[in-house]
C-alpha positions as CSV (number, residue, x, y, z in Angstrom):
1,X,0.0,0.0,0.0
2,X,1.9,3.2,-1.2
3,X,2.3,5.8,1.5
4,X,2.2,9.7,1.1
5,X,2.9,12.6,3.1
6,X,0.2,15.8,2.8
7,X,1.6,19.0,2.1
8,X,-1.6,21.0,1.7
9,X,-4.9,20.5,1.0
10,X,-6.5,21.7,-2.9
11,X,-9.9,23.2,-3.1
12,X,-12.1,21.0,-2.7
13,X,-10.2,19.8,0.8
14,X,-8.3,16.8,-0.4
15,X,-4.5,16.3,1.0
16,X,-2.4,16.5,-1.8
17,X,0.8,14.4,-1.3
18,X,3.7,13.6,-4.4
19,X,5.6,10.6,-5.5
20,X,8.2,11.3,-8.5
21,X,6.6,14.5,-9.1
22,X,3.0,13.4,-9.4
23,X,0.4,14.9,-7.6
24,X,-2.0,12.7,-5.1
25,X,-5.2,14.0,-4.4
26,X,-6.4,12.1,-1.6
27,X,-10.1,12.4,0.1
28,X,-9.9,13.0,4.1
29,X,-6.2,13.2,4.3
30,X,-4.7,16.3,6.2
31,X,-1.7,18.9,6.2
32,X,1.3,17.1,7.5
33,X,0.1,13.6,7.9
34,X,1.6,10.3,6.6
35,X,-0.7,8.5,5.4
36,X,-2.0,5.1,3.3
37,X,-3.7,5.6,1.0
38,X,-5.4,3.6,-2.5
39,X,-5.6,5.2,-6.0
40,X,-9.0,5.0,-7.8
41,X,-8.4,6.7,-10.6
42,X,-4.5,7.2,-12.6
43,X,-3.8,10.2,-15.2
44,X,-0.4,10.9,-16.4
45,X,0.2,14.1,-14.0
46,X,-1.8,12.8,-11.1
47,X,-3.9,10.1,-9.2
48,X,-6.6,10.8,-7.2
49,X,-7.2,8.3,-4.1
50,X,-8.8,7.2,-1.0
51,X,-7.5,7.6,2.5
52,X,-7.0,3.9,3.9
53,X,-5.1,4.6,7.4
54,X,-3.6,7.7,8.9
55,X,-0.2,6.7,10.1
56,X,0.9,10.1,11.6
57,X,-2.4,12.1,12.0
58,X,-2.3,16.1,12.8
59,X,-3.8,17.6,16.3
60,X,-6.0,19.3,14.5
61,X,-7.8,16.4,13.5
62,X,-11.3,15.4,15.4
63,X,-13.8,12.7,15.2
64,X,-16.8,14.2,12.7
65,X,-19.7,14.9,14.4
66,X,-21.7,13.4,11.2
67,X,-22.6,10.0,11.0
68,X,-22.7,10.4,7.5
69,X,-19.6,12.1,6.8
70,X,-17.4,10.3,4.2
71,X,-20.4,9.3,2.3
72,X,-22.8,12.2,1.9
73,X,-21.0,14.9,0.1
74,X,-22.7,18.0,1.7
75,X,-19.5,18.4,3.9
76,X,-15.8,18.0,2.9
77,X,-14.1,19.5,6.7
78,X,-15.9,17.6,9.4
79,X,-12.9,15.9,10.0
80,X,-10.6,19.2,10.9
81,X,-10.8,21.3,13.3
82,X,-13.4,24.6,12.7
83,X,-10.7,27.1,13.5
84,X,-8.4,25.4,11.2
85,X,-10.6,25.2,8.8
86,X,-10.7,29.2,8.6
87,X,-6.9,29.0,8.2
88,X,-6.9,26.4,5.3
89,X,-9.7,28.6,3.5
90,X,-7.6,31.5,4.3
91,X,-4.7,29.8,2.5
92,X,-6.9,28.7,-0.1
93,X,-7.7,33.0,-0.9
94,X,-4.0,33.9,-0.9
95,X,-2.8,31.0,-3.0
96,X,-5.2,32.0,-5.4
97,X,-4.7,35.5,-5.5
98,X,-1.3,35.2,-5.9
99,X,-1.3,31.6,-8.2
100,X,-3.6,33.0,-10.6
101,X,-4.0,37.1,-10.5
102,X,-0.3,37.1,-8.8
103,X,-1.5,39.7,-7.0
104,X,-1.1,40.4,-2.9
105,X,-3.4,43.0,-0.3
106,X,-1.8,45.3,1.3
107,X,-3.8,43.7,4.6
108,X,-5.6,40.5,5.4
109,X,-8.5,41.1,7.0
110,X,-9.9,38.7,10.3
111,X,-11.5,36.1,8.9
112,X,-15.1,36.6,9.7
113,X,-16.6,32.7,11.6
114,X,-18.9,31.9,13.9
115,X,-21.3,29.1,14.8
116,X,-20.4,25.8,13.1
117,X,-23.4,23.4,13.2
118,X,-27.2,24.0,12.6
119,X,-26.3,26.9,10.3
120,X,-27.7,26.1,7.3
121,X,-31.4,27.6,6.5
122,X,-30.9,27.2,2.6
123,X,-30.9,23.8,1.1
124,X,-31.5,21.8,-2.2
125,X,-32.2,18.1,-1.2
126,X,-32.6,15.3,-3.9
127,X,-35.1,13.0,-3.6
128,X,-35.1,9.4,-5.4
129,X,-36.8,6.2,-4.4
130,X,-34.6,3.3,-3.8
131,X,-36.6,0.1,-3.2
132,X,-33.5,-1.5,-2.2
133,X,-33.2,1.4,1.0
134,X,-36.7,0.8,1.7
135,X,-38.3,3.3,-0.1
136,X,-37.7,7.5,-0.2
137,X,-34.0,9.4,-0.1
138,X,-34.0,12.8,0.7
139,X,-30.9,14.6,1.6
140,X,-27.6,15.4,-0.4
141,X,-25.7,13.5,-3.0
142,X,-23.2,11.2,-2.3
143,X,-19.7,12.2,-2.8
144,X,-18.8,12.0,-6.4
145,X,-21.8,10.1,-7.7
146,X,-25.1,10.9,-8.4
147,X,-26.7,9.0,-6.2
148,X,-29.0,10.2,-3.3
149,X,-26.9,9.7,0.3
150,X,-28.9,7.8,3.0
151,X,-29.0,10.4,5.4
152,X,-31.6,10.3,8.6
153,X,-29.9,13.3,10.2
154,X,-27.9,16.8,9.5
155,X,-25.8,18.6,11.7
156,X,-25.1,21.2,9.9
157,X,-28.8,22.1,8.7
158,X,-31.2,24.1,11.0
159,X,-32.4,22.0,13.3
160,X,-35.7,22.3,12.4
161,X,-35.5,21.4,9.0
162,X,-32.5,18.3,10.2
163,X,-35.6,16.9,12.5
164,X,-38.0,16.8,8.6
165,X,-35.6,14.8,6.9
166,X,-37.5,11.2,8.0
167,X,-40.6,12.2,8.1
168,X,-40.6,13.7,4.6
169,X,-38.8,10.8,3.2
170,X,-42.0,8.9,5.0
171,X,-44.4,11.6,3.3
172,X,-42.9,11.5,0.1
173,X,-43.2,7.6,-0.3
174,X,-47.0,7.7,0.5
175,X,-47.5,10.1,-2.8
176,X,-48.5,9.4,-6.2
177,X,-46.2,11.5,-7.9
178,X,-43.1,9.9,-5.6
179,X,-41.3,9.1,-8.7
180,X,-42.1,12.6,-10.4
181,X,-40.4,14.6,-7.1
182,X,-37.1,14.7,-7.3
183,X,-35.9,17.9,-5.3
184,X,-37.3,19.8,-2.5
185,X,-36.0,23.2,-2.0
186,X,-36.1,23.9,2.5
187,X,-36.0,27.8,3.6
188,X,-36.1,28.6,6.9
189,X,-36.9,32.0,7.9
190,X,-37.4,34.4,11.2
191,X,-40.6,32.7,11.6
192,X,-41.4,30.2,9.3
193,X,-40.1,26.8,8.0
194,X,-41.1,26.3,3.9
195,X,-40.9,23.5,1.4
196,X,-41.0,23.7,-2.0
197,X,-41.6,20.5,-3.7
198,X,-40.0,20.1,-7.4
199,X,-43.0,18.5,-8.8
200,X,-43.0,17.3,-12.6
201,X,-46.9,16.0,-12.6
202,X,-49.8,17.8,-10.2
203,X,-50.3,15.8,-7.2
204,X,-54.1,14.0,-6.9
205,X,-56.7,15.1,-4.3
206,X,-55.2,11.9,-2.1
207,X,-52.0,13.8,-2.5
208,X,-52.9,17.6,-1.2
209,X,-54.9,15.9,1.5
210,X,-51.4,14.4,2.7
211,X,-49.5,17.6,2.0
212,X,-52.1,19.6,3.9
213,X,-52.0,17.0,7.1
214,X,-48.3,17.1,6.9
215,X,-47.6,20.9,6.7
216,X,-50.2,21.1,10.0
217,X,-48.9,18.5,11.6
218,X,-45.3,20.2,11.7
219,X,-45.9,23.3,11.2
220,X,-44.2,24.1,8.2
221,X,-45.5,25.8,4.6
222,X,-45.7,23.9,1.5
223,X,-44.8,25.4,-2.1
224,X,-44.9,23.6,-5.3
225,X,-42.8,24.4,-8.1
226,X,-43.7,22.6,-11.7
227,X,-41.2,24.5,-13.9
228,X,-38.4,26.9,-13.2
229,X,-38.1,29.2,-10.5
230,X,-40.4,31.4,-11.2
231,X,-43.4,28.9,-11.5
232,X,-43.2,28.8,-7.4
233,X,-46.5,29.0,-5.5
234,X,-47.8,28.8,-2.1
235,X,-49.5,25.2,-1.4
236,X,-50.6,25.5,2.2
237,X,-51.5,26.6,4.5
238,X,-52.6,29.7,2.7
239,X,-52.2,32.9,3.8
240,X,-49.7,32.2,6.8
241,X,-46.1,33.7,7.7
242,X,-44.1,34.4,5.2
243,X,-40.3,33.9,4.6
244,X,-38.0,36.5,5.7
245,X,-34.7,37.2,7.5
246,X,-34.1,40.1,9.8
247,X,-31.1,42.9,9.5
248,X,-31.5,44.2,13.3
249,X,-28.0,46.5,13.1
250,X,-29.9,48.5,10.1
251,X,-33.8,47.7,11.6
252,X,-34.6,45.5,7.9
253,X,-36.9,43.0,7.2
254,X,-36.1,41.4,4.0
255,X,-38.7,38.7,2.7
256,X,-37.5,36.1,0.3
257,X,-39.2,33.5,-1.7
258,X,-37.9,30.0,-1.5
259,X,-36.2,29.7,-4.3
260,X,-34.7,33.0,-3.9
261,X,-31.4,33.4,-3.3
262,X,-30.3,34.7,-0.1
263,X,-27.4,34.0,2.3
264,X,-27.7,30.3,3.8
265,X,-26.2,31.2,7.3
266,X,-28.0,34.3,8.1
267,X,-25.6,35.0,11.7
268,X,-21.9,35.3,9.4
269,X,-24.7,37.4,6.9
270,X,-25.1,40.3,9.3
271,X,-21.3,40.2,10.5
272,X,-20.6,40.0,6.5
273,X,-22.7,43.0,5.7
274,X,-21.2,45.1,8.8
275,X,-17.6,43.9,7.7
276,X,-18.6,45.0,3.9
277,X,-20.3,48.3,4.6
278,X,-17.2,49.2,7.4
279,X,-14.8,48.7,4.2
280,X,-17.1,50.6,1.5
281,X,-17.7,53.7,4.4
282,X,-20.7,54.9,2.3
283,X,-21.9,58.9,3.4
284,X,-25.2,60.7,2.9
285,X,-24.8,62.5,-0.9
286,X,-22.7,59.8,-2.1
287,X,-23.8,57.4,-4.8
288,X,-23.4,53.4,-4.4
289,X,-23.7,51.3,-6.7
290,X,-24.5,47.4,-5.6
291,X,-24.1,45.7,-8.7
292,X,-25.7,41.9,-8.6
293,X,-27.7,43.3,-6.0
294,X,-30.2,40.2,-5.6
295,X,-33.1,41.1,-3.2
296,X,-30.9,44.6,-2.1
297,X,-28.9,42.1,0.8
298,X,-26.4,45.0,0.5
299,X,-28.4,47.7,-1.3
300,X,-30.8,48.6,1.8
301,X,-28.0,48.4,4.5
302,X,-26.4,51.1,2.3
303,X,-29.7,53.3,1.8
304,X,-30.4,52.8,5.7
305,X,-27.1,55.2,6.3
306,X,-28.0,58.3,3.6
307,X,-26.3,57.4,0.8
308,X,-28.3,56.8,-2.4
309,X,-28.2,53.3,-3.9
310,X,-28.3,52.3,-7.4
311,X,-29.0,48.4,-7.3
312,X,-28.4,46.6,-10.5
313,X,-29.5,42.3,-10.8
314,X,-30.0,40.6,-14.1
315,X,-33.1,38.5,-12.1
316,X,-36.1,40.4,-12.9
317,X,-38.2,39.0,-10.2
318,X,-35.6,39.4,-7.5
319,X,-35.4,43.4,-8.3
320,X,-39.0,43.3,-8.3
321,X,-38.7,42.0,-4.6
322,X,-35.8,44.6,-4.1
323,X,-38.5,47.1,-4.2
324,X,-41.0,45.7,-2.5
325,X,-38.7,45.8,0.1
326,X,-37.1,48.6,-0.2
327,X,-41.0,50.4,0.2
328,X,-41.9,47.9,2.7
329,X,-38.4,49.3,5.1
330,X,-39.2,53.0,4.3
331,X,-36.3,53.6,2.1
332,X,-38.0,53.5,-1.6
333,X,-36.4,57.6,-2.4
334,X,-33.0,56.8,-1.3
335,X,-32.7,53.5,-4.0
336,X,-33.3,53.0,-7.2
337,X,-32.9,49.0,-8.9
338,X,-32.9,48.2,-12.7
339,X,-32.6,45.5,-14.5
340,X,-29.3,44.6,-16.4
341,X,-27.3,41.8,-17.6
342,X,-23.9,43.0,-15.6
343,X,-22.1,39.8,-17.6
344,X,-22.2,41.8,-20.9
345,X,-21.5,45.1,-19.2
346,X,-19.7,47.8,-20.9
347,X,-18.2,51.5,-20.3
348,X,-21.2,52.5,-21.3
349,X,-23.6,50.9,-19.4
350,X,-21.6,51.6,-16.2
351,X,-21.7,55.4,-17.5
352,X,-25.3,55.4,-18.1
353,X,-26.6,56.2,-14.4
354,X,-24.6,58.9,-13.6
355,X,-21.9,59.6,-11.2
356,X,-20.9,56.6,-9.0
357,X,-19.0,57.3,-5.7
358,X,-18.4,53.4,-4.9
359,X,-19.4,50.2,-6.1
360,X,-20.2,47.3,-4.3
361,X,-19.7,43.9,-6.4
362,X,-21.4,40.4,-5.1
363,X,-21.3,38.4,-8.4
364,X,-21.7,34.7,-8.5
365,X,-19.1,31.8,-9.2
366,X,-18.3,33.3,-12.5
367,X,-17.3,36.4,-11.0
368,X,-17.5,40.1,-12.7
369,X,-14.8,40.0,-15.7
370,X,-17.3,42.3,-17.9
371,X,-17.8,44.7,-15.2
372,X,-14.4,44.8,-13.5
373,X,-12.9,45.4,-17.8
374,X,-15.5,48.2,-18.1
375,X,-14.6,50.1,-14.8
376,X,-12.3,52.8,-15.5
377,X,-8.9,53.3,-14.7
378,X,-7.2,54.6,-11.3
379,X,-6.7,57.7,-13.0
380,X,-9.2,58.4,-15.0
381,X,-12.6,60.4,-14.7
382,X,-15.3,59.1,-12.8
383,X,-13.2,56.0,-11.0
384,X,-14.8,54.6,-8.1
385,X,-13.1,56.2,-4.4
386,X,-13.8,52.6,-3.6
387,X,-14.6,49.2,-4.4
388,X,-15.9,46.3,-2.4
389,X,-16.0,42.9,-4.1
390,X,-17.9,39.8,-2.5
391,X,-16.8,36.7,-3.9
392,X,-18.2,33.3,-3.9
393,X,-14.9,31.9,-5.6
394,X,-11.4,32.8,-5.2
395,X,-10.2,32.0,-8.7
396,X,-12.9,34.3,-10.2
397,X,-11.6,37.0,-7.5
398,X,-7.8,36.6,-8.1
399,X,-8.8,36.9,-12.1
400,X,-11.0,40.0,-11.1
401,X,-8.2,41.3,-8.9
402,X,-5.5,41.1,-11.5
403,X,-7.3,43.6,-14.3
404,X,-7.7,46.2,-11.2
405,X,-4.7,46.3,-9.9
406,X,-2.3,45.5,-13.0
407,X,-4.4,46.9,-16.2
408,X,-6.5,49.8,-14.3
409,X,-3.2,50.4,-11.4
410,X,-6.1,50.1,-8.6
411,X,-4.6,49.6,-5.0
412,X,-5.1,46.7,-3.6
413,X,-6.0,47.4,-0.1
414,X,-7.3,44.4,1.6
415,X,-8.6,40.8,1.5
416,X,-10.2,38.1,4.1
417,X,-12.1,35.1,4.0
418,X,-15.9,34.6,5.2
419,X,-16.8,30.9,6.6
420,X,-20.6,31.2,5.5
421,X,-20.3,26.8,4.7
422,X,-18.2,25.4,8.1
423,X,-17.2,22.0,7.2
424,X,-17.8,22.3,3.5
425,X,-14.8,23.0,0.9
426,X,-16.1,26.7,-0.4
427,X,-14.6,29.7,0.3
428,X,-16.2,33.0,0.3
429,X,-14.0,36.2,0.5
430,X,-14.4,40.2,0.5
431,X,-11.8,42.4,-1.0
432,X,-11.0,45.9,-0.9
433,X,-10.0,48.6,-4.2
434,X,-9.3,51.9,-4.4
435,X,-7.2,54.4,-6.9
């Protein structure tokens, strides 16, 4: 059995180890163990493997808390310690930003972390009926397979919705569309738990009648979705609480739909929006611009201290909830959303609603190549005094980075990581720009 020692882990939290200049990716293996380990799958440059015994293990190692860690893939970290954890993620931003956009900040921020298990309010859970299993799946896939993982329990999802998971696979197995389910969307809010059910026929009579009993029985809210996003709507009970999550620092209350997106650990949220709004240091008669502004996350927080807010999403039906909100807190003069495709942004575009003071920039995994190549340079007219980038990825942001600060001579002032998924391989950051 060939044995490796880990020099660091890649980003999706395998050891890497090397043997005649080969790279080993190796699942569960750590920083600075020796380990066993068996290949399942050769390449010419490198192998990728399973851990079979830890022959040296690290301090930081623990005992996951999961009994399903290993074989669901929802987490990649239980096995490491939470606060190093932070410092691999941590190592994971600067090796990127230097790597790809070699590029460094003049500062690392604190990480922001904070509570570890029951974080989760946001989840997509397959569904799949296994006769085999004895009936229903619901939960995450299995690592590297398509398969549904027999989960009863989940540590790191509220614990509300964790305490659903049987009965629902129960639920589920009693419908008649059981085979023609196969996701279910879970949302927790302030004061409501919802399910939307992926449904590709309409359930019978005998089917509502379960929902119904089910959703009073737990208190929860069913939705049904038949199409895309959009096609959501409210099953039962109807009307009832709706979804939302609270901003207390900046007295919000933002409502969501299920399949909205919002933030999945709302605590690191408000610490995330305090840490992002600190950095940006946005004054009344100044203009902001929030660009993929989603349901105004940022947008309001901003409008809630005096400065105008221009927010900009290419989702029509989240800007239309932007507003809503926006009248709903009180602050409809001070912000203004429109709709616009920011991944074919240009000069113009950015030019076309005036005068921007400062940009804040929360694009998804692909990052904001269009808008960060239409900016304009350090020294021209009309650059930004500052700009905040949230990032979901730290390739896209090191990428992102690189244009500012070597193409358009931007400082670089400051980067950090933000543990919104403990246990789980993805790394979200903040960054700091300014001429």
């Amino acid at each position: 059995m060939p044995i490796g020692v880990i020099e660091a882990l890649d980003a999706q939290a395998r050891g890497i180890a090397r043997e005649n200049g080969k790279a080993i990716f190796i699942d569960d293996a750590l920083p600075g163990e020796t380990v066993e380990y068996a290949s399942y799958r050769k390449k010419s440059s490198y192998e990728q493997a399973h851990l079979v015994r830890v022959l040296h293990p690290i301090f930081a190692r623990v005992t996951p808390r999961c009994p399903h860690f290993g074989v669901c893939g929802g987490c990649a970290m239980q096995h490491l310690e939470c606060r190093a954890q932070v410092a691999v993620k941590q190592r994971v931003l600067e090796d990127c930003l230097w790597h790809i956009g070699r590029t460094r900040p003049e500062e690392l921020l604190p990480p922001i972390h904070g509570p570890a298990w029951g974080y989760r309010r946001k989840a997509r859970l397959g569904v799949r009926r296994v006769q085999k299993k004895g009936g229903v799946l619901v939960g995450f896939h299995e690592r590297r397979s398509s398969y549904i993982a027999d989960i009863q329990t989940c540590p790191i999802l509220h614990p509300a919705a964790s305490a659903l998971l049987l009965p629902l696979r129960e639920l589920i197995d009693q419908l008649s569309l059981r085979e023609r389910l196969p996701q279910v969307e879970v949302a927790v809010g302030e004061h409501c738990l919802a399910l939307a059910l992926r449904v590709l026929e309409s359930p019978t009579a005998a089917d509502e009648a379960l929902l119904r009993a089910f959703a009073e029985r737990h208190r929860i809210t069913f939705y049904l979705q038949p199409g895309g996003p959009d096609s959501i709507v409210r099953f039962h009970p109807l009307p009832g609480t709706e979804l939302d999550y609270r901003l207390p620092e900046f007295d919000l209350q933002m409502p969501f739909q299920p399949t909205d997106f919002t933030q999945v650990n709302h605590d690191i949220n408000r610490v995330l929006i305090r840490r992002a709004l600190t950095l940006l240091n946005p004054h009344p008669g100044e203009t902001v611009a929030d660009l993929f502004c989603g349901l105004g996350n940022f947008s309001l927080p901003i409008a809630r201290g005096g400065a105008r807010v221009i927010g900009m999403e290419g989702n029509a039906k989240l800007i239309e909830r932007a507003r809503a909100a926006a009248e709903q807190n009180g602050l409809a003069p001070r912000v203004r959303f429109a709709v616009a495709d920011l991944f074919a942004a240009t000069p113009e575009s950015l030019r076309a609603p005036g005068r921007i003071d400062k940009y804040l920039i929360d694009p998804p995994r692909e990052g904001a190549l269009e808008v960060i190549k239409s900016l304009p340079a350090a020294q021209e007219e009309g650059a930004p005094a500052r700009i905040v980038y949230v990032s979901c990825n730290p390739a896209t942001l090191a990428r992102d980075a690189a244009i500012l600060v070597q193409q358009k001579s931007y400082r670089f002032l400051s980067a950090g990581v933000i543990n919104m998924f403990p246990h789980t391989a993805h790394t979200e950051s903040i960054a700091t720009f300014s001429p």
